[in-house]
C-alpha positions, 0 to 999 in steps of 0.5 A: 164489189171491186171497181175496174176502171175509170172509163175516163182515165183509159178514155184518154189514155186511147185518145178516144171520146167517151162518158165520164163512168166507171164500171164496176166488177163483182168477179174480177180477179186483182190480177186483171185489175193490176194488169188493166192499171198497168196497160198504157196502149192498146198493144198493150191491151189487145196483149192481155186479151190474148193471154185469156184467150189463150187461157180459156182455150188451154183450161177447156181442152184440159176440163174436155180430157177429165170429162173423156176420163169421166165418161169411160167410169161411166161405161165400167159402170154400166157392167158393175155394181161397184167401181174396184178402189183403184179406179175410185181413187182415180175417179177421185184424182179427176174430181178434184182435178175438175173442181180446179178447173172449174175455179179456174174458169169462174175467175177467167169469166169474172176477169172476161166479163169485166173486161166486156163491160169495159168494153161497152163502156170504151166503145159504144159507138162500135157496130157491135154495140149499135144499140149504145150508139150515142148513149148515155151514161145511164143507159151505158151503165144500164147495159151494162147491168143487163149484161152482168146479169145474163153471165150470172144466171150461166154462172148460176146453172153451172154452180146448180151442176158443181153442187150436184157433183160434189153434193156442195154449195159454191161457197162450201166448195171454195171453201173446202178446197183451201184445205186439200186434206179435208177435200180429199177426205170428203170426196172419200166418203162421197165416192164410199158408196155405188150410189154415191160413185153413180151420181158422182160421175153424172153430175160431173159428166154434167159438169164439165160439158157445161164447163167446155160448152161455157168456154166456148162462149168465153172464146166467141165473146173476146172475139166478137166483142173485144178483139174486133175493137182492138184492131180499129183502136190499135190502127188509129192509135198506130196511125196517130204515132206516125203522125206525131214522129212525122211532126217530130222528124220536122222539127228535128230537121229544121226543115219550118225554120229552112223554108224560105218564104214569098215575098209579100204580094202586097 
């Protein structure tokens, strides 16, 4: 288990009251972890934000394209016993191509989820987390559980879908895509036989409908659950930068020492 932030040390970073806790990732990436270390302002923050969401939006339209090539295997199926070599072999293209984009998105979700979480933690007073409204760290950190909790069991139906796909656990998965030719020779001999091609292509038709339908969820969470938040903090932190320049420009004009004063009434 990675620990994401001190909720503390970002608390008075924004300026914004909160517990003393710290949440904790199991999925998140060292690169969100970094970018999170190295983000001093909100701009900075709703800037990342939009890089996921950006990010999702390109891997679901990409994950969309393999399921339309999967699809029309499918068809040719439908009127053959067996799918000709070449065709196999482009078949094989996008499973290999589908089993990235499907890490891909795991480690998106991991870094989204994280980030959820540090939300919750950030601002449960917003009307989103009306039910954290002046709660307490236990119950923050309750929430929190509860939250991680439903992304993995989503996590778990779409590992039930990779395994169908390619016949592997998640863990085998991972693991034997690090070597490449080992993961091509394998999905050779998972693609060698018609029953082999048949059940490839509907798991993975399983798949990457899951897939899309999972980053559609991941778009509507930063956007319900983060970005929203990001547009009150970044006012009040904007407003509050004014304010300090205000306070500058009046001290550099002299403008305190130049007043004159009332003579004393008394």
């Amino acid at each position: 288990m990675k620990k994401l932030l001190s909720v503390l040390s970002l608390m008075c970073m924004f300026a914004t009251p909160a517990h003393a806790l710290t949440v904790s990732c199991v999925n998140c990436s060292n690169s969100l972890l970094q970018a999170l270390d190295r983000a001093t302002n909100m701009e900075q923050l709703s800037t990342l934000i939009s890089e996921y969401h950006e990010s999702v939006t390109q891997t679901a339209q990409q994950i969309r394209m393999v399921q339309q090539n999967i699809e029309q295997y499918a068809n040719m199926l439908q009127n053959t016993a067996q799918l000709p070599a070449n065709l196999v072999n482009e078949l094989k293209g996008n499973l290999t191509r589908l089993a990235n984009l499907s890490g891909n998105l795991k480690t998106l979700r991991g870094d989204i989820v994280g980030l959820g979480q540090v939300f919750n933690s950030l601002f449960p007073e917003q009307a989103l987390f009306e039910e954290l409204a002046g709660a307490s760290p236990a119950q923050v950190e309750a929430a929190n559980a509860q939250y991680q909790q439903q992304w993995d069991k989503w996590s778990a139906t779409v590992d039930q879908a990779s395994q169908a796909t390619f016949q592997l656990s998640g863990h085998q998965l991972d693991d034997l895509q690090k070597d490449a030719g080992r993961f091509q020779s394998y999905l050779e001999e998972l693609l060698s036989t018609p029953d082999g091609q048949q059940k490839a292509i509907m798991a993975g038709n399983q798949l990457s409908a899951l897939q899309v339908q999972e980053a559609r969820q991941l778009r509507e969470l930063m956007a319900t659950q983060v970005q929203s938040n990001l547009a009150s903090q970044m006012k009040a932190e904007k407003e509050s930068q004014m304010a300090q320049e205000a306070w500058r420009d009046t001290l550099k004009t002299n403008r305190i020492g130049s007043a004159k004063a009332k003579p004393d009434p008394f």
